[in-house]
C-alpha positions as CSV (number, residue, x, y, z in Angstrom):
1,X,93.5,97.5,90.4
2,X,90.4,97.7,88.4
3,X,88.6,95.5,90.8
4,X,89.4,97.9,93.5
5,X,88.5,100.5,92.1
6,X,85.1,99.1,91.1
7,X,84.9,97.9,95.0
8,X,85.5,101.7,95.9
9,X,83.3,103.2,93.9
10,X,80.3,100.7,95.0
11,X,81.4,101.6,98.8
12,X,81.1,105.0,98.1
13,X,77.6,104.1,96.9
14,X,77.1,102.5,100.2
15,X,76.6,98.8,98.5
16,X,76.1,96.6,101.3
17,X,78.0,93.8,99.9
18,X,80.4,95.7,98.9
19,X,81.1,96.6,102.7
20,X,80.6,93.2,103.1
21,X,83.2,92.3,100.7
22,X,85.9,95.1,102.0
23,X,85.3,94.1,105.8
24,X,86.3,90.3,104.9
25,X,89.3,91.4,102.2
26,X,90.8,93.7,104.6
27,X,89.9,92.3,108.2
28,X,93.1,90.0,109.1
29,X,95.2,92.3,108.0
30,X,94.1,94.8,110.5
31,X,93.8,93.2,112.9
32,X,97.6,91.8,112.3
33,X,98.2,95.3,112.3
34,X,96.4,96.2,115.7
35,X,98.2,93.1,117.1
36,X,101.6,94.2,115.8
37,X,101.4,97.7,116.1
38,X,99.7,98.1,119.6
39,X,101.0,96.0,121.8
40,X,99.5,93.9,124.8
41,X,98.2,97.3,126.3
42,X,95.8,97.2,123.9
43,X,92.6,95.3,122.5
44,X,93.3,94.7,119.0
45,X,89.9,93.4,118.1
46,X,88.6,96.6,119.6
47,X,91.4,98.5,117.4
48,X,90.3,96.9,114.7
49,X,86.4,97.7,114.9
50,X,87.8,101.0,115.1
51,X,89.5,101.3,111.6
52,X,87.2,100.4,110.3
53,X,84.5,102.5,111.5
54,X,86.6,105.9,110.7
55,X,87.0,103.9,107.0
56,X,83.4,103.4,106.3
57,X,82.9,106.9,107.5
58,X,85.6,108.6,105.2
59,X,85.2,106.2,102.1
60,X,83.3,108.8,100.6
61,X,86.7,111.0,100.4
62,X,88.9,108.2,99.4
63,X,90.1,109.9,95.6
64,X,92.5,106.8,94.6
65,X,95.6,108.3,94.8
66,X,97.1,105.4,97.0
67,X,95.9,101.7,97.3
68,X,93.1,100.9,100.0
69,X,95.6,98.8,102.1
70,X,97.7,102.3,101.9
71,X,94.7,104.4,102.8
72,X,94.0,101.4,105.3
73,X,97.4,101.3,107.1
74,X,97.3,105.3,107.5
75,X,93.7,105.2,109.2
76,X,95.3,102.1,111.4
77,X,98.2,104.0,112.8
78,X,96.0,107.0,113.7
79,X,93.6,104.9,115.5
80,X,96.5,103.2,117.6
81,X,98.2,106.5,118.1
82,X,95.3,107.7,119.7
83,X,94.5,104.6,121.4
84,X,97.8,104.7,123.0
85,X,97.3,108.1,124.2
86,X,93.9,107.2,126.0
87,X,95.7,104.3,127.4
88,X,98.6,106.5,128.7
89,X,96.0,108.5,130.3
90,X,94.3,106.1,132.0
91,X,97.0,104.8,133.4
92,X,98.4,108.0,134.7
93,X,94.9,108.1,136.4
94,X,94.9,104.2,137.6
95,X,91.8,103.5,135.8
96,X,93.5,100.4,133.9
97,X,94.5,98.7,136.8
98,X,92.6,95.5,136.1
99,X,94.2,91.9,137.1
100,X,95.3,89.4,134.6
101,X,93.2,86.8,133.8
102,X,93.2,83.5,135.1
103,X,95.8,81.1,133.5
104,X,93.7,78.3,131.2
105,X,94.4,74.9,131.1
106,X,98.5,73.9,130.7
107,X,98.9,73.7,126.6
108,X,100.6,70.8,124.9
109,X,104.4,71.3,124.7
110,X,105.0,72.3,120.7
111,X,102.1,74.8,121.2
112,X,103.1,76.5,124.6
113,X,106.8,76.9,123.0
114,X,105.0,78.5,120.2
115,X,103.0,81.0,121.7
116,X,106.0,81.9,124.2
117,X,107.7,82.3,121.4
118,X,105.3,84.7,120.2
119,X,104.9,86.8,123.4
120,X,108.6,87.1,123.3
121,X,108.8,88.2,119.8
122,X,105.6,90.7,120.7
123,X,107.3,92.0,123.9
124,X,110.4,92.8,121.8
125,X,108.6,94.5,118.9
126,X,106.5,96.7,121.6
127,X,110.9,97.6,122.7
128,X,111.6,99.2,119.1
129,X,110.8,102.6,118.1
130,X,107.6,103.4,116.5
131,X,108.8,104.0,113.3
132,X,111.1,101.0,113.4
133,X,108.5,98.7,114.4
134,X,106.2,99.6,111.8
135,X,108.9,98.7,108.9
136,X,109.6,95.6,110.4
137,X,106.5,94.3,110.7
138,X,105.0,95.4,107.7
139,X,109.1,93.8,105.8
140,X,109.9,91.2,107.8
141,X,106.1,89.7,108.7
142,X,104.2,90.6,106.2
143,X,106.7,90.1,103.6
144,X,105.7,93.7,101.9
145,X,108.5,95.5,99.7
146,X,110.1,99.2,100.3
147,X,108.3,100.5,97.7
148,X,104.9,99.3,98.7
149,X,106.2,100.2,102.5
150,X,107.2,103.9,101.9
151,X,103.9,104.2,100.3
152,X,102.0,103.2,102.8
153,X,104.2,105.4,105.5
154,X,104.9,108.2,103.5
155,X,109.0,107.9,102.9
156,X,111.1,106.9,100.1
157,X,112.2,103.2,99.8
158,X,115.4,104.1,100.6
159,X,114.6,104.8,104.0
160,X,112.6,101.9,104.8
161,X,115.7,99.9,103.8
162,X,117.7,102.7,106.2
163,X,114.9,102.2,108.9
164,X,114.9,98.3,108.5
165,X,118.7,98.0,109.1
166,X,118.7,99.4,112.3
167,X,114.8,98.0,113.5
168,X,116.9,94.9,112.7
169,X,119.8,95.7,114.8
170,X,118.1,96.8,118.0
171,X,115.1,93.7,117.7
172,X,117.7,91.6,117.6
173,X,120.0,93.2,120.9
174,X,116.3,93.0,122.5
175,X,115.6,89.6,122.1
176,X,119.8,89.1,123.0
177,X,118.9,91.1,126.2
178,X,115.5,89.1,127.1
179,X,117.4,85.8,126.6
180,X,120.2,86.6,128.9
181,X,117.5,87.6,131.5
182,X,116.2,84.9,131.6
183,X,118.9,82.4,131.5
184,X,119.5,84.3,134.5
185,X,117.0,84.0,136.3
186,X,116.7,80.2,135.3
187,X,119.8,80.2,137.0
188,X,119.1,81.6,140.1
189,X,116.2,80.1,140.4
190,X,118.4,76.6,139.7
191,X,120.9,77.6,142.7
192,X,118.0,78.3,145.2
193,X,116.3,75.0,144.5
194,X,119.9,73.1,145.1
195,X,120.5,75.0,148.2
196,X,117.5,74.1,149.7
197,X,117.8,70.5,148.3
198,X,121.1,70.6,150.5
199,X,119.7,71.8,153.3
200,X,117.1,69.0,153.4
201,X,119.8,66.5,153.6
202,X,122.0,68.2,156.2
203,X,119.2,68.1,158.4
204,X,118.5,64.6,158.1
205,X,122.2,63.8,159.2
């Protein structure tokens, strides 16, 4: 804790390396958080320029009353709040409607289960409730406890235990409900192909 404190007090000097140093410290964790937190809608790098940007510019009114990554987590939320809103916007507007990139080369089998497995589990965080997809990520994926997550969210740790209950509940109905989709549509798309294989060798009769 004394290190940190030394570390804000030289940032609130405006020591370059001590920017330095706080950029790398803190700099996968928010952009973890912008990943997490905001969804495929938005660019998390670009999230995470913007943290911290408003950081370096309020450092100066940091007092210490809560731990950087506290302070850190608070100015992160914001940002994706109102990143989310600008996105909302735009879409309302049809400013955002950009095509998906090309699809790159096909990925060894391990690593394409893997990141499927990673946009499912990111398309079913984005499902949850704000609040509950905050206390899971910051529990369950970052392996934080209730106390240090009510800190950084503002409630007691009883709640984040309350909040993690239930975030548990409906992530896991979500994934459930994605599963079954697609088993579905595996499915179907299983009939079709044997229908048509069917119809190939009726006409050859």
């Amino acid at each position: 804790m004394e290190d940190e404190k030394e570390l804000v007090e030289a940032l609130q000097r405006g020591d370059a390396r001590a920017l330095d140093t706080f950029y790398r410290t803190y700099a996968r964790t928010v952009l973890a958080w912008a990943i997490r937190l905001g969804g495929p809608r938005l660019d998390a790098e670009d999230i995470a320029q913007d943290v911290f940007a408003v950081a370096f510019r309020r450092i100066g009114s940091f007092r210490g009353d809560s731990r950087l990554s506290t302070w850190l987590f608070s100015i992160t939320r914001n940002v994706i709040y109102n990143a989310r809103r600008r996105a909302a916007i735009r879409r309302m507007v049809a400013l955002d409607a950009v095509p998906e990139p090309a699809a790159g080369q096909p990925l060894a089998d391990a690593h394409l289960e893997r990141h499927q497995r990673r946009e499912q589990v990111q398309a079913a965080l984005e499902q949850l409730k704000s609040n509950q997809r905050e206390v899971l990520v910051l529990m369950d994926l970052e392996g934080r406890t209730a106390p240090e997550v009510g800190e950084m969210i503002g409630i007691p740790p009883g709640t984040v235990y309350s909040r993690l209950h239930y975030a548990r509940k409906a992530f896991a109905a979500v994934l459930d409900r994605m599963e079954a989709e697609e088993n579905k549509a595996l499915a179907g798309a299983s009939s079709v192909a044997m229908g048509g294989a069917g119809s190939v060798r009726g006409g050859g009769r």
